[in-house]
N, CA, C and O atoms as a Maestro MAE file, in Angstrom:
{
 s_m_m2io_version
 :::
 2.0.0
}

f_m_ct {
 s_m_title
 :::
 protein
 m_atom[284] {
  # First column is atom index #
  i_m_mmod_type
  r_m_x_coord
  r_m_y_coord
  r_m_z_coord
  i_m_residue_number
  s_m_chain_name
  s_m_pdb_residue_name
  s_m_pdb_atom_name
  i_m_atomic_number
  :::
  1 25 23.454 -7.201 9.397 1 A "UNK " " N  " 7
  2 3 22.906 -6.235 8.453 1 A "UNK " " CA " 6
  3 2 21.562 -6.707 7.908 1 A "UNK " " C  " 6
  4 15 20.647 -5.981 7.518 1 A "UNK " " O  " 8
  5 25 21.595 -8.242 7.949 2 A "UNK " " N  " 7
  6 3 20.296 -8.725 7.047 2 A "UNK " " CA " 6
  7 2 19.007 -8.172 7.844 2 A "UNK " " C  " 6
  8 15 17.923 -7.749 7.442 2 A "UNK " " O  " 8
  9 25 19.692 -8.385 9.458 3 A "UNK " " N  " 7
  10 3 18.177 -8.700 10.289 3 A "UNK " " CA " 6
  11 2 17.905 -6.769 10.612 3 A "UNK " " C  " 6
  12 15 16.842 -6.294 11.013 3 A "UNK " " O  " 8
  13 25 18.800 -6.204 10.391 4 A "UNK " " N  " 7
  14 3 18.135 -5.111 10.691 4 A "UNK " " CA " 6
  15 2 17.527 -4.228 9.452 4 A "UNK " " C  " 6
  16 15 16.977 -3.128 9.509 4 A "UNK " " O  " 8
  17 25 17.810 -5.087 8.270 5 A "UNK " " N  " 7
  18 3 16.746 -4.393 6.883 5 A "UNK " " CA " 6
  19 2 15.500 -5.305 6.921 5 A "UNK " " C  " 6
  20 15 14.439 -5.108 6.329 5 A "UNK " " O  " 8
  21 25 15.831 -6.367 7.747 6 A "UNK " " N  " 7
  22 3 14.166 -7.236 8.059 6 A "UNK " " CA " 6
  23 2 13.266 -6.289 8.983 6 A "UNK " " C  " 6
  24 15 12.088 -5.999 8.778 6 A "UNK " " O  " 8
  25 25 14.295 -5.751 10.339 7 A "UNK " " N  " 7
  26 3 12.908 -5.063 11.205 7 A "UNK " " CA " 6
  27 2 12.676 -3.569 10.349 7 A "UNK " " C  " 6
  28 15 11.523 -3.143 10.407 7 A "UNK " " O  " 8
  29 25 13.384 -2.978 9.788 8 A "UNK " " N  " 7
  30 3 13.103 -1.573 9.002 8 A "UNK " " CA " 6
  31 2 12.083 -2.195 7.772 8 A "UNK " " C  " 6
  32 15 11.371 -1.281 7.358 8 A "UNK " " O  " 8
  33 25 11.850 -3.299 7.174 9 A "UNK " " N  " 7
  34 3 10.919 -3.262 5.930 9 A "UNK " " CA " 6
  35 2 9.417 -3.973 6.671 9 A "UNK " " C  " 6
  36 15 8.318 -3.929 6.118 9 A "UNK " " O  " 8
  37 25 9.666 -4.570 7.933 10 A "UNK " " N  " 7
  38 3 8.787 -5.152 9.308 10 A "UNK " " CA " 6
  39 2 8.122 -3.688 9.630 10 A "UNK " " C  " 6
  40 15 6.994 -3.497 9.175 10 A "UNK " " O  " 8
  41 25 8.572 -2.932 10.176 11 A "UNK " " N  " 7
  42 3 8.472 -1.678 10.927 11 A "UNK " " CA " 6
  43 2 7.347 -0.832 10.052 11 A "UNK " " C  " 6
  44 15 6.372 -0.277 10.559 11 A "UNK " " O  " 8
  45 25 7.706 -0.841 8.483 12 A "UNK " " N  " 7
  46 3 7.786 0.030 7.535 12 A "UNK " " CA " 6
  47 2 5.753 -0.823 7.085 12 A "UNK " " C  " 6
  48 15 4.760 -0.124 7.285 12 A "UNK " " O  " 8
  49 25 5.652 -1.947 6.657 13 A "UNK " " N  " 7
  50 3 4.655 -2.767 6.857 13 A "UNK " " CA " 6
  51 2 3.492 -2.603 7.633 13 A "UNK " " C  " 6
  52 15 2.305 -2.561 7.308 13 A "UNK " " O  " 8
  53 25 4.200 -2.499 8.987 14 A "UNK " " N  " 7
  54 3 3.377 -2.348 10.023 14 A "UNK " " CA " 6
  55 2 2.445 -0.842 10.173 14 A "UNK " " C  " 6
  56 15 1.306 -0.567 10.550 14 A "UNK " " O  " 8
  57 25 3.413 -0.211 9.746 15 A "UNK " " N  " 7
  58 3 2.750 1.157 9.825 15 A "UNK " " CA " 6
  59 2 1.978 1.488 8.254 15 A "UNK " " C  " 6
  60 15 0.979 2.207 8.240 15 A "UNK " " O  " 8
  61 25 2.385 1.058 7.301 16 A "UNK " " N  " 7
  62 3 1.203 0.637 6.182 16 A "UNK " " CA " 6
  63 2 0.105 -0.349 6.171 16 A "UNK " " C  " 6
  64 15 -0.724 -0.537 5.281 16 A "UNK " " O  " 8
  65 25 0.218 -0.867 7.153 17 A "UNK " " N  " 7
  66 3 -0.913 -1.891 7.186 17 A "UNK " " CA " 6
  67 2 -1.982 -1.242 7.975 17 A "UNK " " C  " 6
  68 15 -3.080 -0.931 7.513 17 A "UNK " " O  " 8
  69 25 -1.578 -1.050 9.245 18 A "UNK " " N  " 7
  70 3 -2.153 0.017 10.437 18 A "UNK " " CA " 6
  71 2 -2.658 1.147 9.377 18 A "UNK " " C  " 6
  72 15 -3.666 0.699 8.831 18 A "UNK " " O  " 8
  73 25 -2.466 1.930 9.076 19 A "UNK " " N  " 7
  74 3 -2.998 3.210 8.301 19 A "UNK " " CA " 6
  75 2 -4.131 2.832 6.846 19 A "UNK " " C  " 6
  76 15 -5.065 3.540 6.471 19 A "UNK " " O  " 8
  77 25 -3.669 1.487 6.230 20 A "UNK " " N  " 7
  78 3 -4.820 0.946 5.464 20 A "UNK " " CA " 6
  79 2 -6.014 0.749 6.353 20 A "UNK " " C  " 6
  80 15 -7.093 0.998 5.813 20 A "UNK " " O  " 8
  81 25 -6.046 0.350 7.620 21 A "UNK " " N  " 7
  82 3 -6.886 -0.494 8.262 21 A "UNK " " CA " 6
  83 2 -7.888 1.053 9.095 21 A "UNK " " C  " 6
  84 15 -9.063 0.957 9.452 21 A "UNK " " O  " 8
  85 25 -7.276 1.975 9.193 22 A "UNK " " N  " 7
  86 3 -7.948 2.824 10.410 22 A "UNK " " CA " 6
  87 2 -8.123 4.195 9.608 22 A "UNK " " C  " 6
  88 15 -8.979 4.898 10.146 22 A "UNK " " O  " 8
  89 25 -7.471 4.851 8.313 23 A "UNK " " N  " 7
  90 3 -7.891 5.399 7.641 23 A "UNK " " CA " 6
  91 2 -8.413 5.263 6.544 23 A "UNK " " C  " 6
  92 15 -9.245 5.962 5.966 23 A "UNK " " O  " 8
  93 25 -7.716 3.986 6.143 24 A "UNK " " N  " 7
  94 3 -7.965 3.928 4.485 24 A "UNK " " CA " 6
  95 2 -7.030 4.033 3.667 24 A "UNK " " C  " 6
  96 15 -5.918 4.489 3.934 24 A "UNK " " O  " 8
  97 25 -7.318 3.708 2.828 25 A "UNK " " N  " 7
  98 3 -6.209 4.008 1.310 25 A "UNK " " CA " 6
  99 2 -7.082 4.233 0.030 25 A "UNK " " C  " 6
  100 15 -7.891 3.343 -0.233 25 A "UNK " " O  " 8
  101 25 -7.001 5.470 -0.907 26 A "UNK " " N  " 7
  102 3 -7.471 5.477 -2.201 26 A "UNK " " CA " 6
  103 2 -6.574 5.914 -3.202 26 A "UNK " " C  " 6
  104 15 -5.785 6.858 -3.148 26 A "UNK " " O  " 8
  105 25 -6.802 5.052 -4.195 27 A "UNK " " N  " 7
  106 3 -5.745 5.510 -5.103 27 A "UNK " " CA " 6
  107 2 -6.556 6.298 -6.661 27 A "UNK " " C  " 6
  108 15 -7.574 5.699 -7.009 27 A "UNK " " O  " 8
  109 25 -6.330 7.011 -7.172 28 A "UNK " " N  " 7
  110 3 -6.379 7.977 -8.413 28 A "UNK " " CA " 6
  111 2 -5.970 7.433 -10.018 28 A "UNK " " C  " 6
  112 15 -4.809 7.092 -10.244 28 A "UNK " " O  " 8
  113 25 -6.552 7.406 -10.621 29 A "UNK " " N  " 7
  114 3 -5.751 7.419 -11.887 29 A "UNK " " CA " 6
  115 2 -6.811 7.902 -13.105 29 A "UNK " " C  " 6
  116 15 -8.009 7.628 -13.183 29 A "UNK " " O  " 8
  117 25 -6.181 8.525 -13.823 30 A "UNK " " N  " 7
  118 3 -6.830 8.981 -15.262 30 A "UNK " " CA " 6
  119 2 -6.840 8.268 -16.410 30 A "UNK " " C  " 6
  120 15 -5.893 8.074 -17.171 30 A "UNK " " O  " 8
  121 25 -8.062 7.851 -16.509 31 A "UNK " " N  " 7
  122 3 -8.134 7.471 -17.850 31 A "UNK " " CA " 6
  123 2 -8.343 7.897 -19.014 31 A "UNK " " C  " 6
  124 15 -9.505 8.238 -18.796 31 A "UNK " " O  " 8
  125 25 -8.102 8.303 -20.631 32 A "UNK " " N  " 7
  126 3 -8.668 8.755 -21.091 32 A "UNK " " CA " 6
  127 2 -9.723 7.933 -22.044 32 A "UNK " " C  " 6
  128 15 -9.433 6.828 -22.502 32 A "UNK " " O  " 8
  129 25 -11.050 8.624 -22.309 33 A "UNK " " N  " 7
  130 3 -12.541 7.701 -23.036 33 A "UNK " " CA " 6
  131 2 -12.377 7.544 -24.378 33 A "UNK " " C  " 6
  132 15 -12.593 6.543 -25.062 33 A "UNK " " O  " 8
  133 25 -11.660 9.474 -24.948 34 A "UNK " " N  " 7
  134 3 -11.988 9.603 -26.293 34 A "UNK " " CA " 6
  135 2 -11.112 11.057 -26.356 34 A "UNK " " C  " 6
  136 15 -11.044 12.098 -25.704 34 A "UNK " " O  " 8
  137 25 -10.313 10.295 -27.890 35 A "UNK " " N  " 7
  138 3 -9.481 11.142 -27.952 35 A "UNK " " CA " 6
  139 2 -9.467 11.470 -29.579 35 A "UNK " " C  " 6
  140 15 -9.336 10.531 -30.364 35 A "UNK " " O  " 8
  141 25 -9.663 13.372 -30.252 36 A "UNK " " N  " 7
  142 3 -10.135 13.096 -31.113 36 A "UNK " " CA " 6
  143 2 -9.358 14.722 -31.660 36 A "UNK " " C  " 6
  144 15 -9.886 15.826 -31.795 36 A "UNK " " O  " 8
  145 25 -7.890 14.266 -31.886 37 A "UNK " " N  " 7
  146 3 -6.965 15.700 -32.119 37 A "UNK " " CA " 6
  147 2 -6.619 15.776 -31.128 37 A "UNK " " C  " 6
  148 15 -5.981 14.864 -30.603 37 A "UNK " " O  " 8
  149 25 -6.939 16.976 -30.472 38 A "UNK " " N  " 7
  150 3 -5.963 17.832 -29.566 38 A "UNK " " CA " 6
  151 2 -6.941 17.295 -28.264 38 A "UNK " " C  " 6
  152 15 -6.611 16.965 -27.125 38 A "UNK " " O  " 8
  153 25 -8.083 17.342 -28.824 39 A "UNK " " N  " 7
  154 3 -9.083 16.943 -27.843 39 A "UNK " " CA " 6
  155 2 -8.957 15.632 -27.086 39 A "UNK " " C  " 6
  156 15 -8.576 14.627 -27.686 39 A "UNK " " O  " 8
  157 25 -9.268 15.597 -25.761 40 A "UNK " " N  " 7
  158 3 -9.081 14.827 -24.656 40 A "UNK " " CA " 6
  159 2 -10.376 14.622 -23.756 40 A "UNK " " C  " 6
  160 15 -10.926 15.557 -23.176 40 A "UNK " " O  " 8
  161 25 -10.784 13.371 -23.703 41 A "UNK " " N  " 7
  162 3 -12.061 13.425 -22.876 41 A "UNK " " CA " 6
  163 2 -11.422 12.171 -21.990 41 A "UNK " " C  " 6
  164 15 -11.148 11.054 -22.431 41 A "UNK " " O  " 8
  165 25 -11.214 12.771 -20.266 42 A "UNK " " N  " 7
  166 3 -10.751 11.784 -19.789 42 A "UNK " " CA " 6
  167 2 -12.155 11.786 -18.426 42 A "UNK " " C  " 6
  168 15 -13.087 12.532 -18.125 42 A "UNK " " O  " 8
  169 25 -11.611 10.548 -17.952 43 A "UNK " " N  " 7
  170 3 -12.203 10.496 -16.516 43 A "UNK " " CA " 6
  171 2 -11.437 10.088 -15.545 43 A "UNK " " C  " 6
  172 15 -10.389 9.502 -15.819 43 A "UNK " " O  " 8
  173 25 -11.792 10.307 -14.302 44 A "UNK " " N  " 7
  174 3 -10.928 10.744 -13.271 44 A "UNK " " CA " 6
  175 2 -11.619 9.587 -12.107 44 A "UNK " " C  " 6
  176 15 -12.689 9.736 -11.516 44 A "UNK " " O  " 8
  177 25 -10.690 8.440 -11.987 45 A "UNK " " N  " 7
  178 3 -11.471 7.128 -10.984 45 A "UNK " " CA " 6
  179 2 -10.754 7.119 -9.590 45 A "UNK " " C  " 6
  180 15 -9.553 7.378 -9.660 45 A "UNK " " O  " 8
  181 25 -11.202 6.897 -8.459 46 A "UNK " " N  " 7
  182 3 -10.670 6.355 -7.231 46 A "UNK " " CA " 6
  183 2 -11.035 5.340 -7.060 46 A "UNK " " C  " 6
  184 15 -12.215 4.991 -7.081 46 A "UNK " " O  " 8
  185 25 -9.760 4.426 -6.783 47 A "UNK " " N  " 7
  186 3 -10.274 3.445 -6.286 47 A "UNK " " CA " 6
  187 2 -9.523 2.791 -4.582 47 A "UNK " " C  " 6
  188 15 -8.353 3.036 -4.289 47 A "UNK " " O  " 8
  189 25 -10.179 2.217 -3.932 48 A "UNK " " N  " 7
  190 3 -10.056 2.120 -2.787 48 A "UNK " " CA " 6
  191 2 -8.950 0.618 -2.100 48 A "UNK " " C  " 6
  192 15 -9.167 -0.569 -2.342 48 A "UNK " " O  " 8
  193 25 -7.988 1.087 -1.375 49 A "UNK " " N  " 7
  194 3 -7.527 -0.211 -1.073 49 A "UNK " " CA " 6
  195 2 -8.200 -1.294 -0.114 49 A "UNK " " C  " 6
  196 15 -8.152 -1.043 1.090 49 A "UNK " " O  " 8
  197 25 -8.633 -2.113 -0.399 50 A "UNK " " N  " 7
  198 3 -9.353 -3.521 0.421 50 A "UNK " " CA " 6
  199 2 -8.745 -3.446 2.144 50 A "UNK " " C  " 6
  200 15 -7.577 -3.115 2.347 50 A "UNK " " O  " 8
  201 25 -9.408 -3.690 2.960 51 A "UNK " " N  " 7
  202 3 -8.896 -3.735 4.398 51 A "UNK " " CA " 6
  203 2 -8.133 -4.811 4.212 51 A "UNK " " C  " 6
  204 15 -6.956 -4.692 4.550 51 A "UNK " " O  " 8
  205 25 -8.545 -6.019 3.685 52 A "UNK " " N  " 7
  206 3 -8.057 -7.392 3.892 52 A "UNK " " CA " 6
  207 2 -6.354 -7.235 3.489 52 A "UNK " " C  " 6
  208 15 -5.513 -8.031 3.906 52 A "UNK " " O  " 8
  209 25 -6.018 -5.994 2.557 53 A "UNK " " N  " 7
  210 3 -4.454 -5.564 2.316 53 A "UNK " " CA " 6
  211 2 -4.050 -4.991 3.246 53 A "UNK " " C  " 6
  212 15 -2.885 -5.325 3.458 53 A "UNK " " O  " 8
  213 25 -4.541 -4.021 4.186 54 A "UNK " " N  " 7
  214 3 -4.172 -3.799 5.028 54 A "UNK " " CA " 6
  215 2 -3.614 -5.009 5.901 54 A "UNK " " C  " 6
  216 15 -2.432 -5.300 6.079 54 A "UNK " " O  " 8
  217 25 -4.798 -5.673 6.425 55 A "UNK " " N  " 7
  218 3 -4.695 -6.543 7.415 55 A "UNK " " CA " 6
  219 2 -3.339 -7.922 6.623 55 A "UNK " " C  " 6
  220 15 -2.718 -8.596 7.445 55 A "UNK " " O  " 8
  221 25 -3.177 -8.057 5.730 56 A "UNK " " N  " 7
  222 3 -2.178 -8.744 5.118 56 A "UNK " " CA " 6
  223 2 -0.773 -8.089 5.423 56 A "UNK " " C  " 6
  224 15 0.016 -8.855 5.976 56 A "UNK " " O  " 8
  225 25 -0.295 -6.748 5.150 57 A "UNK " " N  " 7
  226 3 0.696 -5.874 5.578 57 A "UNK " " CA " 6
  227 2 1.022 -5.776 6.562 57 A "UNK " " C  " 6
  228 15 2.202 -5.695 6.904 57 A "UNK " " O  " 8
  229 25 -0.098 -5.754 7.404 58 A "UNK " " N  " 7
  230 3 -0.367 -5.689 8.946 58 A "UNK " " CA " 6
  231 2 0.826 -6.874 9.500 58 A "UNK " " C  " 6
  232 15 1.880 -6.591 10.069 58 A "UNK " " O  " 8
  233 25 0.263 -8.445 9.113 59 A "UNK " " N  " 7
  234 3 0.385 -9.389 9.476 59 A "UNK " " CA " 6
  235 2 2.072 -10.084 9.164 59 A "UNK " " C  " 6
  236 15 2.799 -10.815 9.837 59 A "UNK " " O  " 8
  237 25 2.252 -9.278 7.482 60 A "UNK " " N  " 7
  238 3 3.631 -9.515 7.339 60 A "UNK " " CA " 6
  239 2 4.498 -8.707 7.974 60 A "UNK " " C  " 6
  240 15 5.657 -9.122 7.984 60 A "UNK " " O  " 8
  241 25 4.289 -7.658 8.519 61 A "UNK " " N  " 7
  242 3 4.759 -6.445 9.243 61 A "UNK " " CA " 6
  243 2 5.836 -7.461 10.274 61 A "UNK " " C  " 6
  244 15 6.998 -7.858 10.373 61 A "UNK " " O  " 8
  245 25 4.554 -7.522 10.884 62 A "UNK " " N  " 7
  246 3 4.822 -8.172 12.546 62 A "UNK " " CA " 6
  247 2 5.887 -9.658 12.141 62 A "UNK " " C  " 6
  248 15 7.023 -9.698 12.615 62 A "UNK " " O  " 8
  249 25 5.385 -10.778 11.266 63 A "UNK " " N  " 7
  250 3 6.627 -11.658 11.043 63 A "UNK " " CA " 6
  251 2 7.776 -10.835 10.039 63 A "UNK " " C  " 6
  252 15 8.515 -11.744 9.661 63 A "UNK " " O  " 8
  253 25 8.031 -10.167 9.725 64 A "UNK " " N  " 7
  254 3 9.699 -9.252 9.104 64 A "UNK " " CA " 6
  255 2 9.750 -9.242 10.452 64 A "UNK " " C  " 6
  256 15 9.971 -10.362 10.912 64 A "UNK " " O  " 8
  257 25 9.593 -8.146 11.473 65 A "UNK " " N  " 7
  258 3 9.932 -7.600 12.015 65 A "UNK " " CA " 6
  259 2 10.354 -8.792 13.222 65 A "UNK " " C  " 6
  260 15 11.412 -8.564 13.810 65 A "UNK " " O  " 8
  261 25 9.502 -10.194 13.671 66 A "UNK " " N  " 7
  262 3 9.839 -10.842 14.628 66 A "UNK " " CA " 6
  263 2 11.381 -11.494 14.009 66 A "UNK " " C  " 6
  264 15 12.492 -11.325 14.512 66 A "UNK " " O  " 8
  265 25 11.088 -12.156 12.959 67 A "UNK " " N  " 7
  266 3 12.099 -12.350 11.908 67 A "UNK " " CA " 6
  267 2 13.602 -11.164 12.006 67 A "UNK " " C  " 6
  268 15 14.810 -11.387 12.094 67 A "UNK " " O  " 8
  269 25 13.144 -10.443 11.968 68 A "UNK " " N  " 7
  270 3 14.503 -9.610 12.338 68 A "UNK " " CA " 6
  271 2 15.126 -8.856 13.623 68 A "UNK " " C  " 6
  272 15 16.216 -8.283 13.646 68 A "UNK " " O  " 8
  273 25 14.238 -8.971 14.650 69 A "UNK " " N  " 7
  274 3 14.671 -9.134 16.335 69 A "UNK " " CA " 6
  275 2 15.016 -10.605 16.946 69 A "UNK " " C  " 6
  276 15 15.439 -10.837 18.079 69 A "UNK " " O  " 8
  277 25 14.665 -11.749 15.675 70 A "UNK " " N  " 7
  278 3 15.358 -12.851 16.611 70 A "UNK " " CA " 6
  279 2 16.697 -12.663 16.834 70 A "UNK " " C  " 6
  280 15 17.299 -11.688 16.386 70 A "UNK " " O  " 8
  281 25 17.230 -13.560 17.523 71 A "UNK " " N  " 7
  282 3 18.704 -13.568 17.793 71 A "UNK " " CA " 6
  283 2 19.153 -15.012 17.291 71 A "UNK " " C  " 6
  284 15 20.333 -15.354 17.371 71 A "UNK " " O  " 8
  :::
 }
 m_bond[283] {
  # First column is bond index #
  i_m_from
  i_m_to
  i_m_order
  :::
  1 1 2 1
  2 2 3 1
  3 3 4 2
  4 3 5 1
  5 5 6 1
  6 6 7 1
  7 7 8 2
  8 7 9 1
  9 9 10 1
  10 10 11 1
  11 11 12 2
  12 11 13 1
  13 13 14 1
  14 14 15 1
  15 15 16 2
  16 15 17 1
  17 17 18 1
  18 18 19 1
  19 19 20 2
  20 19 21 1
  21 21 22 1
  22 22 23 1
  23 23 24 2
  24 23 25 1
  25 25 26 1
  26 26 27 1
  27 27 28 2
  28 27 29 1
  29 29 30 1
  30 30 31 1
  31 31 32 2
  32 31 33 1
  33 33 34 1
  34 34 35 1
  35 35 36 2
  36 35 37 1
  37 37 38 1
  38 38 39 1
  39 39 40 2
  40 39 41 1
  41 41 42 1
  42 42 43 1
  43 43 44 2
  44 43 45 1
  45 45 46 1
  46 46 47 1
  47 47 48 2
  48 47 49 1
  49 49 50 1
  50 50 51 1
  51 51 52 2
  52 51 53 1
  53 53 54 1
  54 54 55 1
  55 55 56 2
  56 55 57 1
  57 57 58 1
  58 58 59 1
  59 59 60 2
  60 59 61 1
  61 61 62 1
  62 62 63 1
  63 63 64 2
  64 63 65 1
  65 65 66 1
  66 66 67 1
  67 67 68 2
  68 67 69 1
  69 69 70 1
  70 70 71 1
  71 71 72 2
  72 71 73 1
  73 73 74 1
  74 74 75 1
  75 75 76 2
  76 75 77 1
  77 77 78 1
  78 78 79 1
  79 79 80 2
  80 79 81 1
  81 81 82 1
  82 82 83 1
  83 83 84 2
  84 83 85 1
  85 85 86 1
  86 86 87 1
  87 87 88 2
  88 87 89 1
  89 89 90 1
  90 90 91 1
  91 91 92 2
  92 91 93 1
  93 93 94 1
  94 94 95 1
  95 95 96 2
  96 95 97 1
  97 97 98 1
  98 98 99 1
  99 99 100 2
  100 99 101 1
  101 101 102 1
  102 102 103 1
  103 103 104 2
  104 103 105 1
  105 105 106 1
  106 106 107 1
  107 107 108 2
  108 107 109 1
  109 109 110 1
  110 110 111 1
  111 111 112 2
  112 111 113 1
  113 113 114 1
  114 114 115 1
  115 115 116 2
  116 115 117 1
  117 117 118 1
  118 118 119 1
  119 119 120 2
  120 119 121 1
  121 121 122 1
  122 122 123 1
  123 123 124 2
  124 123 125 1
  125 125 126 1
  126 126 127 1
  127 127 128 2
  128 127 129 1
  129 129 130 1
  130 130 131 1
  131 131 132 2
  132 131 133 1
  133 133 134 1
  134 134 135 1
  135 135 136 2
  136 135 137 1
  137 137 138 1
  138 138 139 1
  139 139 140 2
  140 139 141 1
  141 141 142 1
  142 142 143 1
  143 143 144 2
  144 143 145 1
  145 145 146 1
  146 146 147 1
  147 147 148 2
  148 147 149 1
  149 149 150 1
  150 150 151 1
  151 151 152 2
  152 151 153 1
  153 153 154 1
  154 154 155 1
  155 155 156 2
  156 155 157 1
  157 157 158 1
  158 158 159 1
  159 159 160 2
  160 159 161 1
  161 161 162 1
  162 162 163 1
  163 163 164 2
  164 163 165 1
  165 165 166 1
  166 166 167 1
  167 167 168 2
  168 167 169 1
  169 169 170 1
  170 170 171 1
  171 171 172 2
  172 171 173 1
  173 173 174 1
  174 174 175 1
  175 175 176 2
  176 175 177 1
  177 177 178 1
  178 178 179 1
  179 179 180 2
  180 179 181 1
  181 181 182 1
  182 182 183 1
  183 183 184 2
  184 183 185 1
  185 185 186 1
  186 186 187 1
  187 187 188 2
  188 187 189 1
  189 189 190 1
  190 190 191 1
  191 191 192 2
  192 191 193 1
  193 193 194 1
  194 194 195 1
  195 195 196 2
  196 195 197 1
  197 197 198 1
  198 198 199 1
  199 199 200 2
  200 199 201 1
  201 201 202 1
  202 202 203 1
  203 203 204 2
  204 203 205 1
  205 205 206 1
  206 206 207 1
  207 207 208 2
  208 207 209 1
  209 209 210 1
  210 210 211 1
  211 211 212 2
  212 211 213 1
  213 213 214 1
  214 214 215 1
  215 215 216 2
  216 215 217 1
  217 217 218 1
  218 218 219 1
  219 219 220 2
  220 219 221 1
  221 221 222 1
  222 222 223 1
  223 223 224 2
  224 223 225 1
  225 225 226 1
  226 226 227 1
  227 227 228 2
  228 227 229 1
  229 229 230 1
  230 230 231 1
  231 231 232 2
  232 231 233 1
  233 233 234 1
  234 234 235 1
  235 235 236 2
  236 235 237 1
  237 237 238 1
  238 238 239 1
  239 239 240 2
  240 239 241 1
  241 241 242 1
  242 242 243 1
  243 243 244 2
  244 243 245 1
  245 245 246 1
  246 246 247 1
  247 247 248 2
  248 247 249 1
  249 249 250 1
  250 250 251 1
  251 251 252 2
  252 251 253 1
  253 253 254 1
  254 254 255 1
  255 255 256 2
  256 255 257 1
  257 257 258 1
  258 258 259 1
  259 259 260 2
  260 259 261 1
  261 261 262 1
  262 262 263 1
  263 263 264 2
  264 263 265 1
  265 265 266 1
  266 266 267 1
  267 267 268 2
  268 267 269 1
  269 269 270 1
  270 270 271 1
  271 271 272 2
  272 271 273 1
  273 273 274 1
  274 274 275 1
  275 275 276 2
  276 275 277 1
  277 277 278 1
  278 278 279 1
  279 279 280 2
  280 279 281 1
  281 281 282 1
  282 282 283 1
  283 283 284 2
  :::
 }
}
């Protein structure tokens, strides 16, 4: 049971790492500046995930996953 939640979180890695690396990743979040009553002055940031996370995901991908096809 262990080694086959190693290649499913391996598997799972791999294909998040791969998709950081060849599309990208950006992430969203709202901040607000100034808030004054009802009133709300926010701003709206993306920020981008680093390849080097990809390529880290990438890399743990592949050892889960060898890790959980050994025998």
């Amino acid at each position: 049971m262990k080694k086959i939640v190693l290649a499913v979180a391996g598997s799972a890695l791999i294909g998040l790492g791969g998709y950081i690396l060849v599309r990208g990743l950006s992430l969203t979040s709202n901040e607000t500046v100034f808030q004054l009553g009802d009133f709300k002055a926010q701003v709206q940031t993306e920020k981008r995930v680093p390849a080097w996370a990809g390529a880290a995901a990438l890399a743990s991908g592949v050892a889960l996953l060898a890790l959980g096809l050994r025998k």
